[in-house]
C-alpha positions, -999 to 999 in steps of 0.1 A, spaced: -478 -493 310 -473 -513 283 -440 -534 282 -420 -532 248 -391 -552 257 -416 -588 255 -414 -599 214 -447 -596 196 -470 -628 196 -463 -641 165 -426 -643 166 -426 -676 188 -448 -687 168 -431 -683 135 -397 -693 150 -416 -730 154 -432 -736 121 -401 -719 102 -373 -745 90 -334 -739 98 -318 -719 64 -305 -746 49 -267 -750 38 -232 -758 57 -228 -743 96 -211 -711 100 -172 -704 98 -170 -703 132 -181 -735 141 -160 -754 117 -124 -750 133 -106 -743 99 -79 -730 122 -61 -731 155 -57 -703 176 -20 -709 169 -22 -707 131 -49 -675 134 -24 -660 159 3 -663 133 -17 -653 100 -26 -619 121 16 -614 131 23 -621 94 -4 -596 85 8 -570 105 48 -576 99 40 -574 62 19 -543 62 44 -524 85 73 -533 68 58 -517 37 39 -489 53 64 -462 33 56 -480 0 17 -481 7 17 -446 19 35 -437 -14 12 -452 -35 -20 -446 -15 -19 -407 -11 -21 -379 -33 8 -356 -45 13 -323 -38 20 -306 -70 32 -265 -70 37 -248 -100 50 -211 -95 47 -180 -118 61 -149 -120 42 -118 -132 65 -87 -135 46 -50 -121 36 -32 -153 61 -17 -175 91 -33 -163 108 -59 -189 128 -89 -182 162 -88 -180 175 -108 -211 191 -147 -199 226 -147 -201 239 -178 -218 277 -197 -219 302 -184 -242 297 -219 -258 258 -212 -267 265 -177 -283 293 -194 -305 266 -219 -315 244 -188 -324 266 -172 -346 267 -140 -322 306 -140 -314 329 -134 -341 366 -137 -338 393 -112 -358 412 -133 -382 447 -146 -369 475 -124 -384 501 -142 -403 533 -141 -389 559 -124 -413 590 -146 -420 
C-alpha cells in the first residue's frame, strides 16, 4: 500500500530554494498587548455590546407590519359613522329654531 500521509518529493525541495515572504512578523509575535490590556478590551467589548443589546436588536431586525381589512358578505351596506354633535354643526346638518323674543 502506498502511504499518502508522506509529502510529495518536491515539497522539501521547494521549501529550501524558496525565500521567507518578505515584510514585518505576524501580529502575534509582536506583543502589541498584554494579556491584561486584551483581557480588558474583550470585558469592554462585551459590557458595551450587552448594555445595548435592546438598541441593536431594534435596529438590526425587521418589523412586523399588519395591515387589516374588512370586506362586508355581499349585499349588506355599512352602517353610516356616527360623528359628535360638534362635526354635524360644522356641516351645516343641525339647525336650531330661532330664539323667541320675550314679550315685555
Amino acid at each position: 500500500p502506498k502511504n499518502t500521509t508522506a509529502p510529495p518529493a518536491g515539497s522539501a525541495a521547494s521549501k529550501k530554494t524558496l525565500p521567507p515572504p518578505p515584510g514585518a512578523p505576524p501580529p502575534r509575535s509582536v506583543s502589541i498587548f498584554t494579556r491584561d490590556d486584551a483581557h480588558r478590551i474583550v470585558d469592554f467589548v462585551l459590557d458595551a455590546y450587552y448594555r445595548h443589546y435592546m438598541v441593536y436588536k431594534y435596529i438590526f431586525t425587521g418589523k412586523v407590519v399588519t395591515t387589516l381589512e374588512m370586506q362586508l358578505p355581499a349585499g349588506v351596506e355599512p352602517v353610516p359613522m356616527v360623528t359628535g354633535l360638534a362635526d354635524m354643526e360644522m356641516a351645516g346638518e343641525v339647525s336650531y329654531p330661532a330664539p323667541e323674543e320675550a314679550e315685555a
